[in-house]
C-alpha positions in Angstrom: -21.8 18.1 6.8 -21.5 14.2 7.4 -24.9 12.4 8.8 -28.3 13.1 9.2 -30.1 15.6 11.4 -32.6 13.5 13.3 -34.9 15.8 13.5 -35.1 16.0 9.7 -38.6 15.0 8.5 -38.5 13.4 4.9 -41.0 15.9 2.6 -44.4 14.0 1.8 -46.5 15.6 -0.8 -49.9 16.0 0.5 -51.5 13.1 -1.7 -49.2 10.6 -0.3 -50.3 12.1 3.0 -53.5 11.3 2.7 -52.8 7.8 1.3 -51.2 7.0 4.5 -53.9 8.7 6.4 -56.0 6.5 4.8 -53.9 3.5 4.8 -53.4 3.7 8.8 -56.6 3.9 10.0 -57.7 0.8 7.6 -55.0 -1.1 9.2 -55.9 0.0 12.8 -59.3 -1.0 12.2 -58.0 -4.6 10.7 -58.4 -7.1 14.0 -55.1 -8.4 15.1 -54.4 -12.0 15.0 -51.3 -14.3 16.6 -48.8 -14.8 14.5 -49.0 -18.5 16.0 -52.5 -18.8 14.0 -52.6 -19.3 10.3 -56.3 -19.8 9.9 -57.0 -15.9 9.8 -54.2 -14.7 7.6 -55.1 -14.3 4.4 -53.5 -15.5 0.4 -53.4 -12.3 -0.8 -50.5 -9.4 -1.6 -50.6 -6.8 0.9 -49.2 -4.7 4.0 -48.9 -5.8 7.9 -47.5 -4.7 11.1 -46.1 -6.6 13.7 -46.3 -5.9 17.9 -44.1 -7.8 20.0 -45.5 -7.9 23.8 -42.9 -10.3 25.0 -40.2 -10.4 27.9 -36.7 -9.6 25.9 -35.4 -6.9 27.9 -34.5 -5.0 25.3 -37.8 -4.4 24.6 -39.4 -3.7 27.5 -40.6 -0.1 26.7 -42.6 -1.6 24.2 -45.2 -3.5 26.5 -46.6 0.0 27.5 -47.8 0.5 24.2 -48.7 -2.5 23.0 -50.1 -5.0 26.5 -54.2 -5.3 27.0 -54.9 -5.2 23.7 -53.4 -2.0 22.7 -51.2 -2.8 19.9 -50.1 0.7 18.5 -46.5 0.4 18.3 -45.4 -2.4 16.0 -42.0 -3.6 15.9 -41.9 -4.1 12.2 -43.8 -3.3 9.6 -44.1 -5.5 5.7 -45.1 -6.1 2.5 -46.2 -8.7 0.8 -46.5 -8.6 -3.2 -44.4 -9.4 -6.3 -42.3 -12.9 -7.0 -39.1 -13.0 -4.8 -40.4 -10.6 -2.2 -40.0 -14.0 0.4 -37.5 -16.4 2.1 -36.2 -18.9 -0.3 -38.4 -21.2 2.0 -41.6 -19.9 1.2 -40.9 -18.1 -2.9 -43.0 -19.6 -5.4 -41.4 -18.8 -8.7 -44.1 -16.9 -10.7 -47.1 -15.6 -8.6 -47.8 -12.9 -6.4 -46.5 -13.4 -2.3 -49.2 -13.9 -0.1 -49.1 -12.4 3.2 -49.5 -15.8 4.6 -46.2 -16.8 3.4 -45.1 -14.1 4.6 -46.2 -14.3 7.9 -45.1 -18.4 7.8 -41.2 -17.3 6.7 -41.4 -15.1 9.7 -42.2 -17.2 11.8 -39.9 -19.9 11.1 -36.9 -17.1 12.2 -38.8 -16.1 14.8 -38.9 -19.8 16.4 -34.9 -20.6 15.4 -34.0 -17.5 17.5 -33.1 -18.6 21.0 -34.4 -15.8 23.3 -37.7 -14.9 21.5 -41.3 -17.0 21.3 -43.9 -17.2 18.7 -46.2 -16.9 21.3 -45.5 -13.3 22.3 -45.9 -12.2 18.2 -49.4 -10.4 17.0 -50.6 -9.2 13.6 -52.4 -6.6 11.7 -53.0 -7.0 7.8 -54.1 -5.1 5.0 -54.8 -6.7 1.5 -54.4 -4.7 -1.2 -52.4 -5.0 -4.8 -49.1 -4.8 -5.3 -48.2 -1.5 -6.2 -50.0 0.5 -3.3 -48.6 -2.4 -0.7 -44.7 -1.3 -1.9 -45.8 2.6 -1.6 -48.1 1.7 1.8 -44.7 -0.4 3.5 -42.5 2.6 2.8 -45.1 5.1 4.4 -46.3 3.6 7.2 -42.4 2.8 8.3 -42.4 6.4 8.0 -45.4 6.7 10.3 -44.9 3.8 12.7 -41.0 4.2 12.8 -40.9 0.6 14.1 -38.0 -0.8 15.3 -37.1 -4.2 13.7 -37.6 -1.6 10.5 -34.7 1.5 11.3 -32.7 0.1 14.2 -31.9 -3.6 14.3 -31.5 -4.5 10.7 -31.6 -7.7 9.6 -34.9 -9.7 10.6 -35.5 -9.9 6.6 -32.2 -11.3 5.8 -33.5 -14.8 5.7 -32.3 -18.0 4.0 -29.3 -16.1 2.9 -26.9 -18.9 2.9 -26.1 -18.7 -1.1 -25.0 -15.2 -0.6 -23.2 -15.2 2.9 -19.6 -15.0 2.0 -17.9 -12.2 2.8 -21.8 -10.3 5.0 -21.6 -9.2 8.1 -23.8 -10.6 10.7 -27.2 -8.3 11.0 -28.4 -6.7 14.1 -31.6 -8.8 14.7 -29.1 -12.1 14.6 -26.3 -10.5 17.3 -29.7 -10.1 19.1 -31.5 -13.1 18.9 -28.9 -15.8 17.4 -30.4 -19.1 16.4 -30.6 -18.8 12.7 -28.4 -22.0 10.5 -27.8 -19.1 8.1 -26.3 -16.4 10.1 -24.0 -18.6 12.0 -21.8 -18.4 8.5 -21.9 -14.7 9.0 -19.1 -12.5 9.9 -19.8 -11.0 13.5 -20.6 -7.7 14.2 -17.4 -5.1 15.4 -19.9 -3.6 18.2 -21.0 -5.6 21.3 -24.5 -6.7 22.2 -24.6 -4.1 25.0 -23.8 -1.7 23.0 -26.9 -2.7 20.1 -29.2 -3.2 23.4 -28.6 0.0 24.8 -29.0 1.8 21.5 -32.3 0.0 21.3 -33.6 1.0 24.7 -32.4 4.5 24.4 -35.0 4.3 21.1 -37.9 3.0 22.5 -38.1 5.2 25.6 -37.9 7.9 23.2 -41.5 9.5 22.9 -42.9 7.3 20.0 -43.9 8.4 16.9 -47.5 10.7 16.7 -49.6 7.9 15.1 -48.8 5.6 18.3 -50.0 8.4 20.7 -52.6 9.2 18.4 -54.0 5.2 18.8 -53.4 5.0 22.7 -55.2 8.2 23.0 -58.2 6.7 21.0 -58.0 3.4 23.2 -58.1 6.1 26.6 
């Protein structure tokens, strides 16, 4: 049988499950800070979630679940822990990633993109060491199914330049083009209206339980 089943849940033994359990509702208790600001974000390994409550039509279906204050859907989800887990631009050989730098690479993508703004970018973090922040990404991209995570690949692929012969230009840059590295890229067969459409028909999809769970606890 060729491809996946979508309704096909991957099995989670019940002690993961309640690491996650645990692990969400820390993070949904963590405040959420602009992505803009600096001074909050912290020098430490970890986990955070992004939430997007800009104008890119694309996303549009996200707003509803993430304007006032709600922030329950993020649009990608990270980790921040062992050496070489950055952007060339923010790696320091030989320590732990801090979710600062983190946060900093991001940013710098998300300002050279031509149809996005820093400004419209939020954060939640959760410090923790490095082992439980690689097991905590995996399952909370699980939980939060967020978008920049399963459907437009390609928002990590940053300062890729050394290694861009012969790639092929990720989702987020057909999307959002502004990056110097991507424009080496080779360009994507399918259209953007084909990628935006597939996006939209994903977000106005009902969302995964743990969103509804934290709009329902916001009512």
């Amino acid at each position: 049988m060729n491809g996946r089943p979508e309704n096909i849940v991957p099995f989670t033994p019940p002690e993961d499950r309640r690491v996650v359990d645990a692990m969400t509702e820390e993070l949904l208790q963590c405040p959420v800070e602009s992505i803009c600001d600096m001074v909050g974000i912290v020098d430490t390994p970890g986990i955070y979630a992004i939430y997007y409550i800009g104008d890119y039509p694309a996303y549009e279906p996200l707003l509803k679940w993430n304007e006032g204050g709600a922030f329950a859907w993020p649009i990608y989800v990270g980790k921040a822990c062992g050496p070489g887990e950055v952007c060339e631009n923010s790696f320091v050989a030989g320590r732990r990633v801090t979710i600062r730098e983190r946060m900093q690479a991001h940013c710098c993508d998300i300002n050279a993109a031509s149809n996005l703004d820093m400004a419209d970018f939020y954060c939640r973090f959760l410090s923790m060491e490095d082992v439980l922040a690689i097991q905590g990404e995996s399952l909370l991209i699980a939980r939060f199914a967020p978008l920049w995570n399963l459907v437009v690949d390609g928002f990590e692929d940053c300062g890729a330049s050394h290694r861009s012969h012969g790639m092929v230009k990720g989702r987020w840059d057909a999307l959002h083009p502004g990056r110097q590295h991507a424009e080496s890229l080779i360009s994507r067969e399918e259209s953007v209206s084909r990628i935006t459409l597939e996006v939209r028909e994903y977000l106005e999809r009902d969302p995964p339980a743990t969103v509804l769970s934290t709009m329902d606890r916001l009512a």
